[in-house]
Residue, then its C-alpha position, 0 to 999 in steps of 0.5 A: x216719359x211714361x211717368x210724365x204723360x202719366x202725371x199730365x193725364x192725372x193733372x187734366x184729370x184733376x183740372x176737369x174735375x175742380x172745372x166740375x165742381x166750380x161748375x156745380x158751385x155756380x149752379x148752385x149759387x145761381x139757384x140760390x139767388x134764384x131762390x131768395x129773388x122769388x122769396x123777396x118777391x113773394x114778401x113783396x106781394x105779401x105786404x101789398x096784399x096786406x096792405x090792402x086787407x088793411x086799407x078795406x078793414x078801415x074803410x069798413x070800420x069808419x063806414x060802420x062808426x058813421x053808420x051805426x046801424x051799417x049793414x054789410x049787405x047793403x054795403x056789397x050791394x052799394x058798393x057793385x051798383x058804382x062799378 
């Protein structure tokens, strides 16, 4: 009798433990998912705001195709007395 309450109390303790690291497992799969969602975000932003930068460098290029003698100072200037 002693034997198997020994077993069964080694057998729960076994359980608990596989309970234990199945439930660091998922804690750490969730930080990763975590981790790659701000990631995937981060690049999201990232490209936008590239885009951005890309879009105002043209603009300003083609001002300054148009407008050979084109000043940059002007152009803050003009640009904050439209908004």
């Amino acid at each position: 009798i002693l034997f198997a309450i020994n077993t069964q109390y080694g057998f729960t303790k076994r359980e608990k433990k596989r309970k234990e690291l199945r439930r660091a497992e998922q804690r750490r799969q969730e930080e990763v998912r975590r981790a790659e969602q701000c990631a995937a975000e981060f690049q999201r932003q990232l490209l936008v705001l590239t885009n951005s930068i890309a879009s105002i460098q043209a603009e300003s290029s083609s001002r300054r195709r148009r407008h050979p003698d084109y000043d940059e100072d002007e152009s803050d200037n003009d640009e904050s007395e439209d908004h």
